[in-house]
SEKOLVO-214237 format. One record per residue (C-alpha): residue number from 1; x, y, z; residue in one letter. Coordinates in steps of 0.5 Angstrom, whole numbers. Example, Ala and Ser with C-alpha at 12.3 -4.5 7.8 and 13.67 -1.06 7.14 Angstrom:
BEGIN
{i: 1, X: 25, Y: -9, Z: 16, aa: A} .
{i: 2, X: 27, Y: -2, Z: 14, aa: S} .
//
This chain:
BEGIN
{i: 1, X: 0, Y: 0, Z: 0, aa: X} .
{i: 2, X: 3, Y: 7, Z: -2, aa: X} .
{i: 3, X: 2, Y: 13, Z: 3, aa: X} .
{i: 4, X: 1, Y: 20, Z: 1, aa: X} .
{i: 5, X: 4, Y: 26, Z: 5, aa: X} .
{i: 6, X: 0, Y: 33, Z: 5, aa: X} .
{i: 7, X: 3, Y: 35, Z: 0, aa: X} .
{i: 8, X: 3, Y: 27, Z: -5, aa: X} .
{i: 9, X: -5, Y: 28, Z: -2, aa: X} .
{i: 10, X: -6, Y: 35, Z: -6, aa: X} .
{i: 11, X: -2, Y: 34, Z: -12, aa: X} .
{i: 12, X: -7, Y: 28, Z: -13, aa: X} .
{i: 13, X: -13, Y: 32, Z: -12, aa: X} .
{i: 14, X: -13, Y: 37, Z: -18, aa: X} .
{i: 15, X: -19, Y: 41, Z: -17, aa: X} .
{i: 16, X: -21, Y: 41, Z: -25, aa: X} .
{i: 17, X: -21, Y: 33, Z: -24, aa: X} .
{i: 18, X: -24, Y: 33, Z: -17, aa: X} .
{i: 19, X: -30, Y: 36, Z: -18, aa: X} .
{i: 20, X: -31, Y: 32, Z: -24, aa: X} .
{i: 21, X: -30, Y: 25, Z: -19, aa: X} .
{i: 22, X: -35, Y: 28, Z: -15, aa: X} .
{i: 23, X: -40, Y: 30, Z: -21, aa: X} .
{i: 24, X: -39, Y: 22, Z: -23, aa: X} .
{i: 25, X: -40, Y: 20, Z: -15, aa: X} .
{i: 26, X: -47, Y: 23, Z: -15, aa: X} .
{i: 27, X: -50, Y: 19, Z: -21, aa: X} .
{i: 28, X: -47, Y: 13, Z: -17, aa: X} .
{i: 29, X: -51, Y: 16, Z: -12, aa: X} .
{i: 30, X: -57, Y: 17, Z: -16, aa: X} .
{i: 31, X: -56, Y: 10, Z: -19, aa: X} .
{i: 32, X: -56, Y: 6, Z: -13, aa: X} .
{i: 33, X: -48, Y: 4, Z: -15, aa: X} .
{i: 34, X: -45, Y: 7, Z: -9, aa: X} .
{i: 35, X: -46, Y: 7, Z: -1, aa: X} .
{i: 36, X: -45, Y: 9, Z: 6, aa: X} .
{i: 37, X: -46, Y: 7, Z: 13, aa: X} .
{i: 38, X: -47, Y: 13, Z: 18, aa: X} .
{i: 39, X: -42, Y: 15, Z: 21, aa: X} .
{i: 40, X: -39, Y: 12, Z: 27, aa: X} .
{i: 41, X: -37, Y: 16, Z: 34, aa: X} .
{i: 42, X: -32, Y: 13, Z: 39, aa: X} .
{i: 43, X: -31, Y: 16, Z: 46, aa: X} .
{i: 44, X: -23, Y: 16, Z: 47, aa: X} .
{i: 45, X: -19, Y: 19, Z: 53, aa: X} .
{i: 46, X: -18, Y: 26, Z: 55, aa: X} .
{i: 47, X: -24, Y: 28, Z: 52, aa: X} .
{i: 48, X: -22, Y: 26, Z: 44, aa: X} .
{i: 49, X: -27, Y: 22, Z: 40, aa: X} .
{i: 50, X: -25, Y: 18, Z: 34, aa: X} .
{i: 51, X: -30, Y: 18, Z: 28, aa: X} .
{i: 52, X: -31, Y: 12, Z: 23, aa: X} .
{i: 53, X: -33, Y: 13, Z: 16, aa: X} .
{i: 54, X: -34, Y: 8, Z: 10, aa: X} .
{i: 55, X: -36, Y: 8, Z: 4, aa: X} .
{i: 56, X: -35, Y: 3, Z: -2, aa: X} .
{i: 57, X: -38, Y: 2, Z: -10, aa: X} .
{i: 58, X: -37, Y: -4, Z: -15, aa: X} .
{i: 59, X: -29, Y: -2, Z: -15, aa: X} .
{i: 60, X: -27, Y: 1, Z: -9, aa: X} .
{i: 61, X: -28, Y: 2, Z: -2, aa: X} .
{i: 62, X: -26, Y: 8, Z: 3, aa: X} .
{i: 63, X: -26, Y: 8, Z: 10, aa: X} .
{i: 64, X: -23, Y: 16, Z: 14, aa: X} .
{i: 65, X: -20, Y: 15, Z: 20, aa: X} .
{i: 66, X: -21, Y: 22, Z: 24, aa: X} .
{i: 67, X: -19, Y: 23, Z: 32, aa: X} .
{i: 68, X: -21, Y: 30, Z: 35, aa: X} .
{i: 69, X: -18, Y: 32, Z: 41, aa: X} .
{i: 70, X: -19, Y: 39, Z: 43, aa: X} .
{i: 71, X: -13, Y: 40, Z: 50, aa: X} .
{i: 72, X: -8, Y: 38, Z: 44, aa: X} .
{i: 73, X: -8, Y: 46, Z: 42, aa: X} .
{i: 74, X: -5, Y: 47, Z: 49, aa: X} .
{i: 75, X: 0, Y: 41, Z: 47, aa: X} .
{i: 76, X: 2, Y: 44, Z: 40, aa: X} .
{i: 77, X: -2, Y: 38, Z: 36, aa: X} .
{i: 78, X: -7, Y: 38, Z: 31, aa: X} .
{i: 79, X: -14, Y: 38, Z: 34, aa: X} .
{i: 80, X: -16, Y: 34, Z: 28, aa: X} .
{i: 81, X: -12, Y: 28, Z: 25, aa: X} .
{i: 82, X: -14, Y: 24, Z: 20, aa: X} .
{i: 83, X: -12, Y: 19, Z: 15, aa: X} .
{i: 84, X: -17, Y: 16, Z: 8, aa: X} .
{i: 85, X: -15, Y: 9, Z: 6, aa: X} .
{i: 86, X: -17, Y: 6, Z: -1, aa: X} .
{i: 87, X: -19, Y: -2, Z: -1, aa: X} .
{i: 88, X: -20, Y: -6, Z: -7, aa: X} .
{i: 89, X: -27, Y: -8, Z: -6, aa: X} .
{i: 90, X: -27, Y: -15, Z: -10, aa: X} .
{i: 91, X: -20, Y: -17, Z: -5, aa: X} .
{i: 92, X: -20, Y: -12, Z: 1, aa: X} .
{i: 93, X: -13, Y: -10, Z: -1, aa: X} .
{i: 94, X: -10, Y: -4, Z: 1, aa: X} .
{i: 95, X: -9, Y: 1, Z: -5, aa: X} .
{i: 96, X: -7, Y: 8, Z: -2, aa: X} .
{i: 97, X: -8, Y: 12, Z: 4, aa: X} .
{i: 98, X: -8, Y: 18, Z: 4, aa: X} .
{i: 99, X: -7, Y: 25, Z: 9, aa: X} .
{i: 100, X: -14, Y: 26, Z: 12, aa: X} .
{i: 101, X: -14, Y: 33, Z: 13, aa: X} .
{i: 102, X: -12, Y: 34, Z: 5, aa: X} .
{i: 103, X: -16, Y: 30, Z: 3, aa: X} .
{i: 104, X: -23, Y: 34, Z: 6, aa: X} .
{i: 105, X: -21, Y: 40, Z: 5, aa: X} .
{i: 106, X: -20, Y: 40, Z: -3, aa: X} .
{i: 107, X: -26, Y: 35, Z: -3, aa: X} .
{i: 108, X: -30, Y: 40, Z: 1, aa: X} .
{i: 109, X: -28, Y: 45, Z: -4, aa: X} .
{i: 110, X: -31, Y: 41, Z: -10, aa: X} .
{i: 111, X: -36, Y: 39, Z: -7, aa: X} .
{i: 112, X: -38, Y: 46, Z: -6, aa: X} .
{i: 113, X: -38, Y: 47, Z: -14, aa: X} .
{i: 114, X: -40, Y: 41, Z: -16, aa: X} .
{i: 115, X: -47, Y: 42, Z: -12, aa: X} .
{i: 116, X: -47, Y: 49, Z: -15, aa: X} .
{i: 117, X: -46, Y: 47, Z: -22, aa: X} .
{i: 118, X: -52, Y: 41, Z: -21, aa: X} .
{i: 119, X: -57, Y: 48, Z: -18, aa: X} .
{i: 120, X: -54, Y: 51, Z: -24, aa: X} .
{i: 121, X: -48, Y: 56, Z: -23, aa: X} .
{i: 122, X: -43, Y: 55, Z: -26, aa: X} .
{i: 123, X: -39, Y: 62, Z: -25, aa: X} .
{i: 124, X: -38, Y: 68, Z: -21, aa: X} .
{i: 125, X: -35, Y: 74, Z: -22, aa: X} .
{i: 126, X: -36, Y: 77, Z: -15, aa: X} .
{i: 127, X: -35, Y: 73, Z: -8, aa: X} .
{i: 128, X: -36, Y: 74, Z: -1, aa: X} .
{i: 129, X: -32, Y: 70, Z: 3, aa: X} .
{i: 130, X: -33, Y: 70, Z: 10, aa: X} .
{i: 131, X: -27, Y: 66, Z: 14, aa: X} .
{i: 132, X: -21, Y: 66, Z: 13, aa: X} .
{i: 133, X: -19, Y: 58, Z: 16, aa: X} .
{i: 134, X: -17, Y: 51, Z: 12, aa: X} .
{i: 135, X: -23, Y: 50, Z: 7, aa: X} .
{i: 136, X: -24, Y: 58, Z: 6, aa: X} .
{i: 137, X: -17, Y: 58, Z: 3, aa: X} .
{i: 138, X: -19, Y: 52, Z: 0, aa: X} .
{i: 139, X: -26, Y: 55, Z: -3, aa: X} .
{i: 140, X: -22, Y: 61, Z: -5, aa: X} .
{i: 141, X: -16, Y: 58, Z: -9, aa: X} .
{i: 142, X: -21, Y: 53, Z: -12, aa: X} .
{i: 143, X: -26, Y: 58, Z: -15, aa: X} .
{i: 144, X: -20, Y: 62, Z: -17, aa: X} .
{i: 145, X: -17, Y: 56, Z: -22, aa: X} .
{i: 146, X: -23, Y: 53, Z: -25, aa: X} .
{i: 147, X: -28, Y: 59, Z: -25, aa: X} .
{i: 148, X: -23, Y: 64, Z: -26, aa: X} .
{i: 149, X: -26, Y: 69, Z: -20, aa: X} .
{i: 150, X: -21, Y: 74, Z: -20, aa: X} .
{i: 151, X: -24, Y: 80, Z: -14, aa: X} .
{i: 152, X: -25, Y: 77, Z: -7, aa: X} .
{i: 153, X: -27, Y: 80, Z: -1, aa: X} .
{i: 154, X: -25, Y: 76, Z: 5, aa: X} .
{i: 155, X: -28, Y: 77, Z: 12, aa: X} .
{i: 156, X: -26, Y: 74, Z: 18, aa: X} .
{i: 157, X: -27, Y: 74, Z: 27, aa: X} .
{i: 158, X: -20, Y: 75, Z: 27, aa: X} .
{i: 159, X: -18, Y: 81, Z: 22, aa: X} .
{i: 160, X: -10, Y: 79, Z: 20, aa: X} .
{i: 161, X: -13, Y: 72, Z: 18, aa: X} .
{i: 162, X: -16, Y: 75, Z: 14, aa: X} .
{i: 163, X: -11, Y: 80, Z: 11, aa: X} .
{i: 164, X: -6, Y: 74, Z: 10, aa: X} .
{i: 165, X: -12, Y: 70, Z: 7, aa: X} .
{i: 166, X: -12, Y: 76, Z: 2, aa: X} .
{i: 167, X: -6, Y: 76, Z: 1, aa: X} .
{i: 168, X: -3, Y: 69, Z: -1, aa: X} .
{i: 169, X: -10, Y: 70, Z: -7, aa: X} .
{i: 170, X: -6, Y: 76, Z: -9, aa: X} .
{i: 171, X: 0, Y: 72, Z: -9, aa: X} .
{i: 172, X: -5, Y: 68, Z: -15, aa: X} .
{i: 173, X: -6, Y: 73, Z: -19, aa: X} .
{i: 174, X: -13, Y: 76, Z: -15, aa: X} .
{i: 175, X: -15, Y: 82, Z: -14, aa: X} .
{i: 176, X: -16, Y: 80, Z: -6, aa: X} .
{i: 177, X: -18, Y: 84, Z: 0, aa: X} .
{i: 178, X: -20, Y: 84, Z: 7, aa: X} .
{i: 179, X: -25, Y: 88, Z: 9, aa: X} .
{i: 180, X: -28, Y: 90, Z: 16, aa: X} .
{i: 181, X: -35, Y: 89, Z: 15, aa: X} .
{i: 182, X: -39, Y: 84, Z: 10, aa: X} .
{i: 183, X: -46, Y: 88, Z: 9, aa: X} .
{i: 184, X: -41, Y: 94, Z: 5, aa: X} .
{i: 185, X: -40, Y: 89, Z: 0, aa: X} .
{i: 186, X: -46, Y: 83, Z: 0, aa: X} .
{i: 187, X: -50, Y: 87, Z: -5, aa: X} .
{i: 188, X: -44, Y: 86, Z: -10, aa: X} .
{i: 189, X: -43, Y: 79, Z: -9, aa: X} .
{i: 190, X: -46, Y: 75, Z: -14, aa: X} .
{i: 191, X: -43, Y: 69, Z: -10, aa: X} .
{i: 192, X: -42, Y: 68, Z: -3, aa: X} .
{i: 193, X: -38, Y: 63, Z: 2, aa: X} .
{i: 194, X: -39, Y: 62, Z: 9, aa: X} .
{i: 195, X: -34, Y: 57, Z: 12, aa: X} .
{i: 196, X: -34, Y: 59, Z: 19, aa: X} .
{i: 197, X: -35, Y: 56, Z: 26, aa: X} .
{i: 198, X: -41, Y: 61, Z: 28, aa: X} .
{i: 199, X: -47, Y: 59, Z: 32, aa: X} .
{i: 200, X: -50, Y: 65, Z: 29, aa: X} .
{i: 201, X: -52, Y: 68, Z: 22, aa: X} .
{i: 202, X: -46, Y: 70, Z: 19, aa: X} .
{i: 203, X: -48, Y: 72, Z: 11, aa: X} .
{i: 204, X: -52, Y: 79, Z: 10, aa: X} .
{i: 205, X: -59, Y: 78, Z: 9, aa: X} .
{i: 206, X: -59, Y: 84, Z: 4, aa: X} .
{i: 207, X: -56, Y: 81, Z: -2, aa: X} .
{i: 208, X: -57, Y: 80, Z: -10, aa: X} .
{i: 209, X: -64, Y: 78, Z: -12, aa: X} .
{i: 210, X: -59, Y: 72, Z: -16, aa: X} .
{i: 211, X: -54, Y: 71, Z: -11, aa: X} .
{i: 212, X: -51, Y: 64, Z: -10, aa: X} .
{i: 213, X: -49, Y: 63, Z: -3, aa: X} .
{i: 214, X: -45, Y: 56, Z: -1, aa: X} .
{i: 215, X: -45, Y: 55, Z: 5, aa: X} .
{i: 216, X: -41, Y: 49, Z: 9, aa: X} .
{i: 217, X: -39, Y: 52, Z: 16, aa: X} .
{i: 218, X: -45, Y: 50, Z: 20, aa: X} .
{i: 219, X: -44, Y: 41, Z: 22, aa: X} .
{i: 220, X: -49, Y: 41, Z: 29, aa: X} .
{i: 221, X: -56, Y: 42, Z: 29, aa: X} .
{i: 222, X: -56, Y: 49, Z: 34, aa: X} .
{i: 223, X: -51, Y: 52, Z: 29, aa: X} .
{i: 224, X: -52, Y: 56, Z: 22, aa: X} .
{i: 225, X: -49, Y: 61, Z: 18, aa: X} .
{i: 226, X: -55, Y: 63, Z: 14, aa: X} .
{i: 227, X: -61, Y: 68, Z: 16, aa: X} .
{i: 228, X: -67, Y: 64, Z: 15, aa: X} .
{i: 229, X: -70, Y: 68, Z: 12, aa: X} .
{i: 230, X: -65, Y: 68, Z: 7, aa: X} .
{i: 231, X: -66, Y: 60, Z: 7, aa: X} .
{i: 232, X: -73, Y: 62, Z: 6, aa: X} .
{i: 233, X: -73, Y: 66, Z: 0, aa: X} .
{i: 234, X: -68, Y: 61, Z: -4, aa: X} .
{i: 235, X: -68, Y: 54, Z: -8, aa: X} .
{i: 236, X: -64, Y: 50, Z: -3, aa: X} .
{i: 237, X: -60, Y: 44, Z: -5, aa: X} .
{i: 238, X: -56, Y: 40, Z: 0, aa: X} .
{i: 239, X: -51, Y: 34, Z: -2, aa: X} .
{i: 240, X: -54, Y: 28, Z: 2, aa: X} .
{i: 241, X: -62, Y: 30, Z: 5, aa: X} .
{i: 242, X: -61, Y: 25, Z: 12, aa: X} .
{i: 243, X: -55, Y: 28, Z: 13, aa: X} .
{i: 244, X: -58, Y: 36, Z: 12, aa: X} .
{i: 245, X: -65, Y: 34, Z: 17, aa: X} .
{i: 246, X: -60, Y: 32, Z: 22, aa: X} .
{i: 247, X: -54, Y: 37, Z: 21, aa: X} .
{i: 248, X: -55, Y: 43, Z: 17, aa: X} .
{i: 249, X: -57, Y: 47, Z: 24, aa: X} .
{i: 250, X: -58, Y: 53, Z: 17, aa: X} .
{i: 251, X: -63, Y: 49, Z: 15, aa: X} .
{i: 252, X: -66, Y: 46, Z: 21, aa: X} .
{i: 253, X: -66, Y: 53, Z: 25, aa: X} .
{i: 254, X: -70, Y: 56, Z: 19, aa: X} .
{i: 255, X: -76, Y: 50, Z: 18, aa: X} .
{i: 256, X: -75, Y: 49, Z: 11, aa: X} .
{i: 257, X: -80, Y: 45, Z: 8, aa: X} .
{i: 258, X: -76, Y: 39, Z: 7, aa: X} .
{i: 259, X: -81, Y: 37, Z: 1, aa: X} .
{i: 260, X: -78, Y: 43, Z: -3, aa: X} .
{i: 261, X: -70, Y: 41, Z: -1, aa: X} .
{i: 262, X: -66, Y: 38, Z: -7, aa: X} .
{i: 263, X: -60, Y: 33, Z: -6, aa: X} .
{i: 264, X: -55, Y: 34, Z: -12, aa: X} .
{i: 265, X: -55, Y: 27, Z: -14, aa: X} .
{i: 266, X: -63, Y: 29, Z: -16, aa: X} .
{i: 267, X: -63, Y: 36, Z: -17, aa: X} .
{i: 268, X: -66, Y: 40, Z: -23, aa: X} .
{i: 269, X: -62, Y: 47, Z: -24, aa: X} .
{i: 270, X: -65, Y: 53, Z: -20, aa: X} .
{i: 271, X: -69, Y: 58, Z: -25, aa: X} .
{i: 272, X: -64, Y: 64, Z: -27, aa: X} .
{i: 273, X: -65, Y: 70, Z: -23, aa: X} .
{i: 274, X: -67, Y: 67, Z: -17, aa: X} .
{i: 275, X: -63, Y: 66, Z: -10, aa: X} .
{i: 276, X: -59, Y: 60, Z: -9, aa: X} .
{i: 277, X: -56, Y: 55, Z: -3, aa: X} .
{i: 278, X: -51, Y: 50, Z: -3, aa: X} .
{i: 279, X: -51, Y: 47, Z: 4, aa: X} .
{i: 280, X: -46, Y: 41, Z: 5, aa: X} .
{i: 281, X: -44, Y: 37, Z: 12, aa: X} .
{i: 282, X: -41, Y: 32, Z: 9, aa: X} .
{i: 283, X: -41, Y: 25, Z: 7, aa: X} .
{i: 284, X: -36, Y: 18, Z: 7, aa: X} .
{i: 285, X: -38, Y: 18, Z: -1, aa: X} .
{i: 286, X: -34, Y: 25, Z: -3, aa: X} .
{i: 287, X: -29, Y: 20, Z: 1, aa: X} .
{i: 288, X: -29, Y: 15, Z: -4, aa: X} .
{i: 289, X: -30, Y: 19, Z: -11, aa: X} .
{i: 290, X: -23, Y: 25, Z: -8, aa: X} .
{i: 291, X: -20, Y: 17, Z: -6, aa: X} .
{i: 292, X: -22, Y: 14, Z: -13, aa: X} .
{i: 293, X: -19, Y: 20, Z: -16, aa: X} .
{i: 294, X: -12, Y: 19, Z: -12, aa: X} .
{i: 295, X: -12, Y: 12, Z: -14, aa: X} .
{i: 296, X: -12, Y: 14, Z: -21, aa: X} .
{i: 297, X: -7, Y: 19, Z: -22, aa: X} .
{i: 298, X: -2, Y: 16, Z: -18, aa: X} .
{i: 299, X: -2, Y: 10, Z: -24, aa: X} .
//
């Protein structure tokens, strides 16, 4: 079994092809091809949880290993580790494993843009990014390359996170700043990008009447990052439904009528000229389509 560090798991994940692989996992998904078991969560020492999550379809399966452990910031230790590791299905041979945390950032990002793409965005011109953390970097270089966004106003909690965010973009060849107050520019913005850990609403009510928004930060019930009446007022589209009833806190805070909530596996694009939301929280499948591709470019 070959193993990948940070930087090997990255260079097999490019984002052109990683949106593609989550595009061809969904059609798995709506076929019946592919399958996940709910995610397992054990208790470990010192207050840490270890999270079990197995995927697999005809060819592969995945299986991510990830531990929390909070007291390991005062330790100068990740908090989150984590590691993916691809199985041949037919033999139960390990085939790769690959760095977690890597992994999950850059298939999130995909994700985001391949769910929009299935809601019927395919590009943008102006984005409002409110985070500065792993996957708001990861959404911000992902949209850079594949949908050429070339002006990017970034805010976060802490105002020098922001500015360093800001800055590695320009470093890319976007016209990128850090801004003190998000409502300024939300008028703007045709795309907007929440990848925080708030409990409360962080994207502006008062956006475009087009506006797309991807929203990823809000994993708990008693979390969310969008306003309900925004959530109210759009088309909503989520990767997986059980996840979203259980975990999408946006959604759940806001009463959405579950009835009109596509999943991307389903959806019918959203009419034009007509608000949009992306919500994901995460699933073993993404896992495996990030794992199937890494499988295949390292050949």
């Amino acid at each position: 079994m070959r193993t990948l560090d940070a930087a090997e798991t990255a260079a097999a994940l490019p984002w052109g092809p990683l949106v593609e692989a989550m595009l061809r996992m969904f059609e798995r998904e709506r076929r019946g091809e592919a399958r996940a078991a709910p995610r397992t969560a054990v208790p470990l020492a010192a207050g840490g949880t270890m999270l079990l999550m197995p995927a697999a379809d005809a060819d592969f399966a995945a299986l991510k290993t990830v531990t929390v452990h909070a007291g390991n910031a005062a330790r100068g230790l990740p908090v989150v580790q984590g590691e993916v590791v691809l199985f041949d299905a037919a033999t139960g041979t390990r085939l790769l494993a690959l760095d977690g945390n890597v992994l999950t950032a850059r298939r999130t990002a995909a994700l985001s843009l391949a769910g929009a793409m299935r809601a019927g965005r395919k590009g943008a011109e102006r984005v409002l990014l409110i985070g500065a953390g792993v996957q708001a970097r990861a959404h911000a270089e992902a949209l850079a390359e594949l949908w050429d966004v070339r002006r990017l106003a970034i805010h976060a909690r802490t105002a020098a996170h922001a500015e360093d965010l800001a800055r590695h973009m320009r470093s890319l060849g976007v016209e990128a700043q850090a801004i003190a107050d998000p409502d300024a520019v939300a008028r703007e913005a045709d795309l907007v990008v929440a990848a925080t850990n708030a409990l409360d609403p962080v994207v502006p009510p008062d956006l475009r009447p087009d506006a797309c928004v991807i929203a990823i930060g809000a994993y708990r019930a008693d979390m969310a990052e969008v306003p309900a009446a925004l959530v109210r007022r759009g088309s909503v589209f989520v990767d997986t439904l059980e996840g979203a009833r259980r975990e999408a806190g946006d959604l759940i805070r806001a009463e959405v009528d579950w009835r009109a909530v596509q999943d991307f596996a389903h959806a019918v694009p959203a009419a034009a000229g007509a608000p949009v939301l992306v919500k994901t929280v995460g699933h073993a499948l993404w896992d495996l389509a990030a794992a199937r591709l890494a499988h295949d470019e390292e050949k």
